[in-house]
PABAZA-89439 format. One line per 10 residues: their letters; for each residue x, y, z of C-alpha. Coordinates in Angstrom, 1 decimal. Example, Ala and Ser with C-alpha at 12.3 -4.5 7.8 and 13.67 -1.06 7.14 Angstrom:
REM residues 2
AS) 12.3/-4.5/7.8  13.7/-1.1/7.1
REM end
This chain:
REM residues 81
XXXXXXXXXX) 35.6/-67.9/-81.6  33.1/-65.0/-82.9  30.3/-63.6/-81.2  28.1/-60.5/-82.6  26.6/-57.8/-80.8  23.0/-57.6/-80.9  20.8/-54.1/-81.1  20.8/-53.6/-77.1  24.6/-53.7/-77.3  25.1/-57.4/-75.5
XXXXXXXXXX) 27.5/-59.8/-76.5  26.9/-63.5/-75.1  29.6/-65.3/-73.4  29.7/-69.1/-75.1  28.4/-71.5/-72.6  31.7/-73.5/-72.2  33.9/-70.9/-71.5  31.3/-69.5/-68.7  31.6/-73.0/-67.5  35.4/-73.0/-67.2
XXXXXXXXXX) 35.7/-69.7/-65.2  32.5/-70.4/-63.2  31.2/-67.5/-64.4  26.9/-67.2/-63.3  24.6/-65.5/-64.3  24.7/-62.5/-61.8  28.4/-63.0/-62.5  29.9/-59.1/-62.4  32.9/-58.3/-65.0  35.5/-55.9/-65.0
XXXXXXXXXX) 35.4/-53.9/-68.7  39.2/-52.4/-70.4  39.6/-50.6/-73.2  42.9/-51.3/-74.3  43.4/-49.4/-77.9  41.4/-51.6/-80.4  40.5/-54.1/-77.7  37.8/-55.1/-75.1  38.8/-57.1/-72.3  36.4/-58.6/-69.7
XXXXXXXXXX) 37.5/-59.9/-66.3  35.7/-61.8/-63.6  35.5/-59.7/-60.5  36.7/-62.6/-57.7  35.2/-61.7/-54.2  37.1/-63.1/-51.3  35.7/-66.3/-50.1  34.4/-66.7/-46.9  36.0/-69.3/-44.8  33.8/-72.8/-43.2
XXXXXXXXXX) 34.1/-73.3/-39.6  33.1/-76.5/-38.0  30.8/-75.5/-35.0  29.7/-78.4/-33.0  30.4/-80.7/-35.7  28.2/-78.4/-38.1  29.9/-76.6/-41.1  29.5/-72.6/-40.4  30.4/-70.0/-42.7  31.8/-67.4/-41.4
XXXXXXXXXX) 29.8/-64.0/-41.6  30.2/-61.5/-44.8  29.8/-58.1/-45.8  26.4/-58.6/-47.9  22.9/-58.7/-46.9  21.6/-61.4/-44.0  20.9/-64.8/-45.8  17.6/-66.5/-44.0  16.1/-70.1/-44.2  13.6/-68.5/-46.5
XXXXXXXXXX) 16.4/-67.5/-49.3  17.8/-71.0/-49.1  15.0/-72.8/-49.6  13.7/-70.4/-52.5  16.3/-70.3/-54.3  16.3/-74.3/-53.7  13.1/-74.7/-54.9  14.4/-72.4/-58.1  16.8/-74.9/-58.8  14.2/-77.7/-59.0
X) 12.2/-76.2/-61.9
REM end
């Protein structure tokens, strides 16, 4: 597969192989120079683990920033565009 670089210096990962390392838009990549060759990796975060809490599914707190109802249902309401 070929891709080309445009003026800003990006290179566009093909859709179908974002798709098969679940790679998102805000997705962050690791960048090696290896002689002649670019490599990209995913950076992999450690996943948080689900609790069941009274019968509710809880995840367990992380490092980032506090996630309210108001995020959810923005970036819900996002999704239905």
């Amino acid at each position: 597969m070929t891709v080309s670089i445009d003026r800003a210096g990006r290179v566009v990962i093909p859709k179908d192989i974002r798709d098969r390392l679940s790679l998102a838009a805000d997705a962050e990549l690791e960048i090696e120079v290896d002689g002649d060759s670019i490599r990209l990796v995913p950076v992999r975060r450690r996943g948080r683990q689900v609790h069941l809490v009274d019968g509710w599914p809880v995840i367990e707190r992380g490092d980032g920033p506090l996630i309210t109802d108001v995020d959810v249902q923005r970036w819900r309401d996002a999704d239905q565009r």
